[in-house]
N, C-alpha and C positions, 0 to 999 in steps of 0.2 A: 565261632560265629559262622552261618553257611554262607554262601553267594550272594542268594538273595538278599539277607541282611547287610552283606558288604554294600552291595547294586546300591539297597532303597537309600544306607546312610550315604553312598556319596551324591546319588541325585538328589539328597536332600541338600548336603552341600553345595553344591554345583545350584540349586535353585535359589538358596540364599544367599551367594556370593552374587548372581547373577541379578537379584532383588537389587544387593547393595548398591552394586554397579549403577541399574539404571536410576535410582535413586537418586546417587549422588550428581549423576548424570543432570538429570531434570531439574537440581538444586542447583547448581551451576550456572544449570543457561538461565534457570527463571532471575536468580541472585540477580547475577551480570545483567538479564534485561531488566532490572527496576535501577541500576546503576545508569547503566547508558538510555535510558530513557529521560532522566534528571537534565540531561545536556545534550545540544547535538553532538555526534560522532566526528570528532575532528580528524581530519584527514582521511577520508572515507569519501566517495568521489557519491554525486547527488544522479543517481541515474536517472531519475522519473520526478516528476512534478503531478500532487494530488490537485487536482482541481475543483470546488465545491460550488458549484453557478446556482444559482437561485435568482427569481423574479425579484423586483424589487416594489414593494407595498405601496408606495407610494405613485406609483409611474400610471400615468392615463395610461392608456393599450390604444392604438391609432385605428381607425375603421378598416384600418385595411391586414389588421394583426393575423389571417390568416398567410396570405401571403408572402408576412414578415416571416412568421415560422416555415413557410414552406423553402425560403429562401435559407432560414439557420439551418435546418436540413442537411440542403444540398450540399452549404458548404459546409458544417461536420462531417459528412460522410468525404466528401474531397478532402479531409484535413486526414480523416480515417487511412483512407485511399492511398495518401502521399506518406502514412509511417506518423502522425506528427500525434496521431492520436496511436493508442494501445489500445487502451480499455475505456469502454462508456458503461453507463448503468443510470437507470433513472432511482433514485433514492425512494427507499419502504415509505420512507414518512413521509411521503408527497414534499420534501422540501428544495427538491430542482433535480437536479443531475450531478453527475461524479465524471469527471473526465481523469482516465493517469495515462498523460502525456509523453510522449520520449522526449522529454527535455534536463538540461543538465542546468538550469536557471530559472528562476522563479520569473526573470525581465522575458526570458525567453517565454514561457508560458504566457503572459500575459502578454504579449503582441499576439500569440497566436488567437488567446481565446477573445481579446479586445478587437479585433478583425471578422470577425463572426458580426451578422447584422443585428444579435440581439445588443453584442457589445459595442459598437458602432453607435447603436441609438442610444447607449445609455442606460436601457432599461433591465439589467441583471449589475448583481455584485458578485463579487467570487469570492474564495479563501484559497490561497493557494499553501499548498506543505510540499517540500522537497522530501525526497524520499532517498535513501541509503542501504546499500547493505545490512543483513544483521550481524553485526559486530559479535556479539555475544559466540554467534554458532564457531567461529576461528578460535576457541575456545575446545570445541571439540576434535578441534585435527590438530592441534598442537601434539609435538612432541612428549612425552612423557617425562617425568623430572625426575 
């Protein structure tokens, strides 16, 4: 068999082993993430808190609603400011905004966002999600067995 032929069969090897790999790779983390998605991750420390605010349907809006918002504003952007916020985003499906917090407490989060003059008057609900590491990826820096 010449060179060339040795070359092609082993970069054919070397391409298939290399398939395998990531493969199993991608089966692993995805496997593990529909496991740890079933439960929260216990013992895994909560870095962020999602926040989901939205208007609330029912709430009259006061004549003076522009100034209410201009006042959520300022102090979002002060909560920004001071670290308490990360990330804002106002939501595709016009259904409020997205706050992810640095908070390691859901009670924590919701003093922060209850302090805000929309949440002061009442007029927004929220959903809040604690947010974690992904458990799964510690999976791929493990030691080999």
């Amino acid at each position: 068999m010449s060179n060339t032929a040795n070359n092609l069969t082993d970069l054919t090897i070397m391409e298939i082993t290399m398939k395998k790999i990531i493969f199993a790779t991608l089966l692993m983390v995805f496997a593990s993430t529909q496991v740890f998605a079933q439960t929260p991750s216990q013992g895994l420390p909560t870095t962020n808190i999602m926040v989901l605010v939205k208007m609330k349907s029912d709430v009259q809006r006061p004549e003076n609603f522009g100034e209410v918002m201009q006042e959520e504003v300022r102090e979002t952007v002060k909560l920004y400011l001071g670290g308490k916020i990360s990330q804002w985003f106002f939501r595709g499906d016009g259904g409020g905004v997205v706050f992810i917090l640095n908070a390691t407490s859901i009670e924590e989060a919701k003093t922060a966002i209850s302090a805000l003059p929309l949440g002061q008057r009442g007029m927004v609900t929220a959903d809040y999600i604690p947010l974690q590491p992904m458990a799964p990826l510690g999976a791929l820096i493990a030691p080999p067995m």
